[in-house]
C-alpha positions as CSV (number, residue, x, y, z in Angstrom):
1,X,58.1,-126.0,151.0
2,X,59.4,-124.7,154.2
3,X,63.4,-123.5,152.6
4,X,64.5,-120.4,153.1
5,X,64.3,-119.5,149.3
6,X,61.6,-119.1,147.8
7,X,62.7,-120.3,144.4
8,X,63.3,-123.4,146.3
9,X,59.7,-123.4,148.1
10,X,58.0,-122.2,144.5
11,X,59.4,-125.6,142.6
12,X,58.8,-127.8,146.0
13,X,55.2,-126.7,145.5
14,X,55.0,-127.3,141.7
15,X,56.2,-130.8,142.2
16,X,53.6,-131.5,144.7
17,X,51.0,-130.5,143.3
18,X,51.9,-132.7,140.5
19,X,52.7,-135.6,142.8
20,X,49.5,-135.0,144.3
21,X,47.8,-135.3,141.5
22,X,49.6,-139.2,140.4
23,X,50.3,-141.0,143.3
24,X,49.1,-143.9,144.1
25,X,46.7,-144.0,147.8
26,X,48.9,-145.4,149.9
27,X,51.6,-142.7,149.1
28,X,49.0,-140.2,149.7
29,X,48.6,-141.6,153.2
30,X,51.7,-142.2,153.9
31,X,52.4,-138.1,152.7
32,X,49.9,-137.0,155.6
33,X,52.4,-136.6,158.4
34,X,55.0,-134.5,156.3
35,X,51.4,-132.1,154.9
36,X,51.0,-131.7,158.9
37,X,54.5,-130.6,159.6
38,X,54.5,-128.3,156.7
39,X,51.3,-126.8,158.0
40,X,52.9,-126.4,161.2
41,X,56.0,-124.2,159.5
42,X,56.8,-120.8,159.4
43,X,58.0,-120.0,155.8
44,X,55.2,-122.1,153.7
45,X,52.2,-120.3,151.5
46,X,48.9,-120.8,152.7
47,X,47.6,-120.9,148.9
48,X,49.9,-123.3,148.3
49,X,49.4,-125.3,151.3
50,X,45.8,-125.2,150.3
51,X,46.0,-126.1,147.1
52,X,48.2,-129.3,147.9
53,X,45.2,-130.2,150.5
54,X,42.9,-130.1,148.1
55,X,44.2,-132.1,145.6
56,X,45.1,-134.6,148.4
57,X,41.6,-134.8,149.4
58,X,40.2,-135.2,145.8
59,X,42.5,-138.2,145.6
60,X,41.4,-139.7,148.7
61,X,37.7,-139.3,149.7
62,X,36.0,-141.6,147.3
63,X,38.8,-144.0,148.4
64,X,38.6,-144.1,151.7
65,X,34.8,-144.4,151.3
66,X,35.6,-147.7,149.7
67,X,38.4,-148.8,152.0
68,X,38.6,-151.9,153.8
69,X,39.1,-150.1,157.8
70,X,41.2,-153.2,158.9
71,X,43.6,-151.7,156.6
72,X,44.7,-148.2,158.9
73,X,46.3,-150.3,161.4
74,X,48.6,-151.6,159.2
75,X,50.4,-148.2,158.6
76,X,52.8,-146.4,161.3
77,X,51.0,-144.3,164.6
78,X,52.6,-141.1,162.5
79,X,50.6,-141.8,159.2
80,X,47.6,-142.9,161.2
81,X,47.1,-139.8,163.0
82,X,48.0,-138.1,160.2
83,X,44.6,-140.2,158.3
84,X,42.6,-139.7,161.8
85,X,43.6,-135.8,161.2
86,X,42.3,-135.9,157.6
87,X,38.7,-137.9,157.9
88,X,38.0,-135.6,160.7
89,X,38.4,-132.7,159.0
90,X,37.0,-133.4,156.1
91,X,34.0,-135.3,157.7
92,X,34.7,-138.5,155.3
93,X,33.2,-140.8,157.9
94,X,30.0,-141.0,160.0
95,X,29.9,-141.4,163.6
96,X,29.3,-144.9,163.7
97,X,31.8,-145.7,161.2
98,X,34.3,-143.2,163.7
99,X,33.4,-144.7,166.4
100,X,34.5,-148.4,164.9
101,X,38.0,-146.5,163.9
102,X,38.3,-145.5,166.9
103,X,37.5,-149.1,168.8
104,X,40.0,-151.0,166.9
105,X,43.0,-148.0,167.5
106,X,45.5,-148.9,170.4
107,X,47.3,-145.7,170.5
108,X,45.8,-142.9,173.1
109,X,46.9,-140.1,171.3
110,X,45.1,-141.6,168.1
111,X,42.3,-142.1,170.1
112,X,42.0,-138.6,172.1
113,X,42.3,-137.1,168.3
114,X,38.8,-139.3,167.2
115,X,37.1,-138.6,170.6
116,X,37.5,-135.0,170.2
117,X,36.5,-134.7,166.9
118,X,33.3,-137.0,167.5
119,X,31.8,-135.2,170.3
120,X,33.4,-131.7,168.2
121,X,31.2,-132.7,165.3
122,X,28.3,-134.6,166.1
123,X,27.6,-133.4,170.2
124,X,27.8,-135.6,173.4
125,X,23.9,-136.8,174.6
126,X,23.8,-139.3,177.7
127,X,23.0,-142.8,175.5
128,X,27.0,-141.4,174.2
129,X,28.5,-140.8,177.4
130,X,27.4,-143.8,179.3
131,X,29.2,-145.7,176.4
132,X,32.0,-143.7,176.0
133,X,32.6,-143.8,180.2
134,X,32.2,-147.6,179.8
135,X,35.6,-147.8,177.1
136,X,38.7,-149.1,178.1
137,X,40.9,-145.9,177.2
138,X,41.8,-143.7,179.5
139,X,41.7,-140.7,176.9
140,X,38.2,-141.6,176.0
141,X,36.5,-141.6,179.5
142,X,38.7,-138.4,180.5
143,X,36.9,-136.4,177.4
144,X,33.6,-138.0,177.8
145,X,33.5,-137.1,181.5
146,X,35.1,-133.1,180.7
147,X,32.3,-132.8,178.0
148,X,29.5,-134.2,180.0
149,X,30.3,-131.8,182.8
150,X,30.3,-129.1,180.3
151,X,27.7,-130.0,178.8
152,X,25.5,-130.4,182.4
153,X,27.1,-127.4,184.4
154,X,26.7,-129.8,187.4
155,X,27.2,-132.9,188.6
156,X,24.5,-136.0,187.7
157,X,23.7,-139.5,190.1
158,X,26.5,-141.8,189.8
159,X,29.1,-139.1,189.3
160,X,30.7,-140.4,192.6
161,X,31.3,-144.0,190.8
162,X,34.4,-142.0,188.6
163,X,36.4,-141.4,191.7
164,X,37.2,-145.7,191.1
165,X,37.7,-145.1,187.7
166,X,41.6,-146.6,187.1
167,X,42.7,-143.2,184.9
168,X,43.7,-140.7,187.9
169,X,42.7,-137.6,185.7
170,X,39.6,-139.1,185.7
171,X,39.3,-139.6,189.5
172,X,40.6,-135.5,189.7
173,X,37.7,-134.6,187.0
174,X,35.2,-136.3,190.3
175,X,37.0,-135.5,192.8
176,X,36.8,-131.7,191.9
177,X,32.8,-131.9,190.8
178,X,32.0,-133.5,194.0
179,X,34.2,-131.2,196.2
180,X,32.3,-128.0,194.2
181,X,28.3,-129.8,194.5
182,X,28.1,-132.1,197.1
183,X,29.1,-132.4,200.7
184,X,30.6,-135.8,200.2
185,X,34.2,-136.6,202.1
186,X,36.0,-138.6,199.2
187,X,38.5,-140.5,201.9
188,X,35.2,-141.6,203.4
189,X,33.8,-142.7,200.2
190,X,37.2,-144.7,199.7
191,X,37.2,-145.8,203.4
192,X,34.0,-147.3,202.9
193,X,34.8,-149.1,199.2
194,X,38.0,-150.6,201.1
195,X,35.0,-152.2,203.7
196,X,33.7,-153.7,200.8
197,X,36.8,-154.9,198.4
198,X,40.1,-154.7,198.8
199,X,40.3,-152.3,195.8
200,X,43.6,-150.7,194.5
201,X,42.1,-148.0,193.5
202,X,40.4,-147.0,196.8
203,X,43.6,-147.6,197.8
204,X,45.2,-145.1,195.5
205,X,42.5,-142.4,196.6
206,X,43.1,-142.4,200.0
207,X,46.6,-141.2,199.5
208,X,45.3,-139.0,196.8
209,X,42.9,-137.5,199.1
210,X,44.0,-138.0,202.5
211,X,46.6,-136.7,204.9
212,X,48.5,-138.3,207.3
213,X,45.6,-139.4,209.8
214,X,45.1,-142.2,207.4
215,X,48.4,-143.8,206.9
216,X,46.9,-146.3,209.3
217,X,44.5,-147.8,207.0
218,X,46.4,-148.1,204.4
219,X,49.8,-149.6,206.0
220,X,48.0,-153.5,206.5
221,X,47.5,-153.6,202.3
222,X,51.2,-153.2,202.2
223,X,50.9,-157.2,203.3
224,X,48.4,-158.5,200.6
225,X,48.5,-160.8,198.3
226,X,48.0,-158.9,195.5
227,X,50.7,-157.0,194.0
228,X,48.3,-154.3,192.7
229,X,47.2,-153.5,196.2
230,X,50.9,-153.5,197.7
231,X,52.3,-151.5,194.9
232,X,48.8,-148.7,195.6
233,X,49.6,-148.9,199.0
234,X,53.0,-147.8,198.8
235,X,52.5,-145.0,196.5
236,X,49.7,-144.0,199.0
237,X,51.9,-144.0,201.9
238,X,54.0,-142.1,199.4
239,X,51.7,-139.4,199.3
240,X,50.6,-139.8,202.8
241,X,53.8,-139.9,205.1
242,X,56.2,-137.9,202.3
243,X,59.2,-136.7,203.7
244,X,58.7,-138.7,206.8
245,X,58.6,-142.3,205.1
246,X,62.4,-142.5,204.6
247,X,62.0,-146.0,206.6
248,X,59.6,-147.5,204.4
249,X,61.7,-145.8,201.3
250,X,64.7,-147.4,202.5
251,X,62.9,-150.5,203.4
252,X,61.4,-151.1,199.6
253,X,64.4,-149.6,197.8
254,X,66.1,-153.4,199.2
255,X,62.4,-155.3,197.5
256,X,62.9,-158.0,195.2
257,X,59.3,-156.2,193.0
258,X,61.1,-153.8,190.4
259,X,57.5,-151.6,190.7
260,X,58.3,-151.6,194.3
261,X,61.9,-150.3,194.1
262,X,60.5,-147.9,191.9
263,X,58.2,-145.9,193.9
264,X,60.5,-146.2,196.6
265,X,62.8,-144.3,194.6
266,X,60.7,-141.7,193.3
267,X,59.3,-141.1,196.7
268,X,62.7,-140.4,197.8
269,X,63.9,-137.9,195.1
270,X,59.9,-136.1,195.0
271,X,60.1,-135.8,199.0
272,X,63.9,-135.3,199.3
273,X,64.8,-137.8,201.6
274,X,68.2,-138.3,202.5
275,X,69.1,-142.2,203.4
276,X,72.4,-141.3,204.4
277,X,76.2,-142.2,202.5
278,X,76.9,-145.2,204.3
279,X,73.6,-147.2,203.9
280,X,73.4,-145.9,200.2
281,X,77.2,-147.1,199.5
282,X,76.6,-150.1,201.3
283,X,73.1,-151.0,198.9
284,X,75.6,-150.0,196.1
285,X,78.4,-152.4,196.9
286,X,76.2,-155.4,198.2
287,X,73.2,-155.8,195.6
288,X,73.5,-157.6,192.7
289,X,70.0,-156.1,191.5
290,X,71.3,-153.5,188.6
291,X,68.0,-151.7,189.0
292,X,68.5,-150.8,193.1
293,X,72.5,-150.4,192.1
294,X,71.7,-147.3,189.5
295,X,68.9,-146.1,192.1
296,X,71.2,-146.4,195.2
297,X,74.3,-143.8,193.0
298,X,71.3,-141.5,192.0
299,X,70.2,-140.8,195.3
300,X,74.2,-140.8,196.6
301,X,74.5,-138.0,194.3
302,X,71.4,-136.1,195.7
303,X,72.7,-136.7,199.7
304,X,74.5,-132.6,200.7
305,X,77.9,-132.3,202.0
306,X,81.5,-133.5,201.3
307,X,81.2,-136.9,202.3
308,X,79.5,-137.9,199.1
309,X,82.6,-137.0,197.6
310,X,84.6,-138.9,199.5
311,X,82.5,-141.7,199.2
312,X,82.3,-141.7,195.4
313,X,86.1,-140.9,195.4
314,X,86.2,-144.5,197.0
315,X,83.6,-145.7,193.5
316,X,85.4,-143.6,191.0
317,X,87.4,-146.9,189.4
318,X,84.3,-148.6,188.3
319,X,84.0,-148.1,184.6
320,X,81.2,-149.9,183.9
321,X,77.9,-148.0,182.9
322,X,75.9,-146.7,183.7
323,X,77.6,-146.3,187.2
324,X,80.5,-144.6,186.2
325,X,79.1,-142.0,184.5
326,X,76.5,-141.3,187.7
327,X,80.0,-142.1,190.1
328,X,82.0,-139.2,187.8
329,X,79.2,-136.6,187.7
330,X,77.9,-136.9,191.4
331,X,81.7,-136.0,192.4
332,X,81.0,-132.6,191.0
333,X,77.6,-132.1,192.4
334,X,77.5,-130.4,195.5
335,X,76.1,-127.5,197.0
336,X,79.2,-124.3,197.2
337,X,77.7,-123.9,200.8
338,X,78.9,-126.8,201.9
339,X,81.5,-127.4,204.0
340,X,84.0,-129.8,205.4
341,X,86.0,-130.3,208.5
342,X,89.8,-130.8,208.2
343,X,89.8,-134.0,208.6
344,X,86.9,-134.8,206.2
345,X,88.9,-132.6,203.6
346,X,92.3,-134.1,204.5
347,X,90.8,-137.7,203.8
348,X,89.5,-136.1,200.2
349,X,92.8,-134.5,199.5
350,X,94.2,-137.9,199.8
351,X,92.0,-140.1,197.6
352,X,92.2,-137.0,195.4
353,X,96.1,-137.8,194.8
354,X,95.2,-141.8,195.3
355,X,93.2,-141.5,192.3
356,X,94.8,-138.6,189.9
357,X,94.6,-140.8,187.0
358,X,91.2,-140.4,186.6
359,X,91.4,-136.5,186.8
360,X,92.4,-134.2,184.0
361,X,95.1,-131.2,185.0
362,X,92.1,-128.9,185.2
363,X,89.9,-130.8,187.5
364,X,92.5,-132.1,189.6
365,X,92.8,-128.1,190.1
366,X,89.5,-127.4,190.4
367,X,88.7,-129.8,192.8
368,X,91.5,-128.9,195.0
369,X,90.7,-125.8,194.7
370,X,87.2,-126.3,195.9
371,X,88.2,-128.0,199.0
372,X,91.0,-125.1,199.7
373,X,87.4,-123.2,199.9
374,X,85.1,-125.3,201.5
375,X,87.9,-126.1,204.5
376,X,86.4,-125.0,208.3
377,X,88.6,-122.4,209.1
């Protein structure tokens, strides 16, 4: 239905239709996600796109009326979404029954697709929101809070209890609302929960909200005993400390806690921080972690100048992936600005010819060429 031809479009519709009309249910359902991305085309009819709808929805409606629920999850997240799509907009169910649907879906974008068309269709009053703010997904609370707001025009008591809520666009929803009504500091309100608990999230606001003048009260969580806490702590001082915490990155990139190497790596690449050649070969060469290995090339290939090359020149015989392919692309990554001394280039030149196997005719030339240029006259 979405050809080119139109013959072709004209027969795709007739057989449909009569599809449509035959199927079994489940093939109906299953149909849902490929009636979306026709919808979503540029060459289909709307008649006929409406036509198969409603022959679809004649099909279905007394069926799912009668269905056992337990039975959605047993189809894909595509078809389900698809079915969500469908009873929404042709308000099969009530809210309760929605509201079940949407308790016993695990995917968030399934959920955020129910959520909106609840409160879309049946309104948002404060018995709703306090048990939508109360559900474990993230999507849900994030809506419920947006409406309510809306809904309000101004902030209500025990607003300020969302800034611990674990969903950060959550937190930003409160943070912004308090920031426009109230006088409230929000690092004092986190300063203050940290007195009481030592809470991740408080943890995770302070570096969300806070500036350098409190990195010291969130560097003593990086020593607690609970790995939530460290990892928010880190990410804090992240935030906190930026470009200046290429210690503490380089201190965490050699942690044995794959979430901690993590965000010692991002922080690096989001704050460009440059750890230096040698201390980044040398993490290469002498950690058997594959994780901090693959991190360690990826920020080689970010640090400026020539001696990455030479550097990688020295790597360029390790085949095995994925460092080779990182080792053979940061060789060609470098700024044209850059430029090295003769002796730096003479060392190049030399691993260049050491190691023209690995270099085709043309970027044997290139590269040589390259250096010719980037030579301090």
């Amino acid at each position: 239905m979405n050809d080119w031809v139109e013959a072709v479009r004209q027969e795709a519709y007739k057989g449909a239709l009569i599809r449509a009309d035959s199927a079994q249910p489940v093939e109906l359902f299953q149909s849902l996600p490929a009636v979306l991305k026709v919808k979503n085309s540029m060459r289909r009819s709307d008649r006929h796109l409406q036509d198969i709808n409603d022959a679809i929805a004649k099909r279905l409606e007394e069926y799912i009326l009668e269905m056992d629920l337990n039975e959605i999850a047993s189809y894909s997240l595509p078809v389900r979404n698809g079915f969500y799509r469908f009873v929404c907009r042709h308000e099969v169910f009530d809210r309760a029954k929605m509201e079940m649907v949407m308790q016993k879906e695990k995917s968030i974008f399934a959920k955020r697709i129910l959520i909106h068309a609840i409160i879309g269709r049946f309104g948002l009053q404060e018995a709703d929101y306090n048990r939508y703010i109360r559900d474990k997904s993230s999507a849900v609370r994030r809506y419920a809070a947006e409406m309510w707001y809306s809904v309000r025009k101004d902030i209500w008591n025990g607003a300020e209890g969302l800034l611990m809520d674990e969903c950060k666009a959550v937190r930003e929803l409160a943070r912004f609302m308090i920031e426009k009504h109230t006088e409230i500091s929000i690092v004092d309100f986190y300063l203050s929960e940290l007195e009481k608990r030592d809470s991740y999230i408080a943890v995770l606001g302070i570096g969300e909200n806070g500036d350098k003048d409190h990195v010291q009260y969130v560097m003593p969580y990086l020593q607690s005993r609970q790995p939530k806490v460290v990892k928010a702590a880190l990410l804090s001082l992240s935030n906190l400390l930026k470009e200046e915490g290429q210690e503490l990155y380089a201190k965490y990139l050699q942690a044995d806690e794959p979430a901690l190497i993590k965000i010692a790596f991002m922080g690096s690449r989001k704050w460009g921080v440059h750890h230096g050649v040698d201390f980044l070969k040398q993490l290469f060469l002498q950690c058997d972690n594959p994780m901090v290995k693959r991190y360690a090339l990826l920020l080689l290939v970010k640090e400026p100048g020539w001696k990455k090359v030479s550097c990688l020149l020295d790597l360029c015989e390790i085949k095995e992936e994925p460092y080779h392919s990182i080792i053979w692309r940061g060789i060609w990554v470098k700024s044209m600005y850059c430029s090295a001394s003769n002796e730096l280039a003479d060392e190049i030149e030399q691993k260049i010819e050491s190691h023209r196997k690995e270099f085709s005719q043309h970027e044997y030339e290139t590269m040589k060429l390259e250096l010719k240029y980037a030579r301090k006259s």
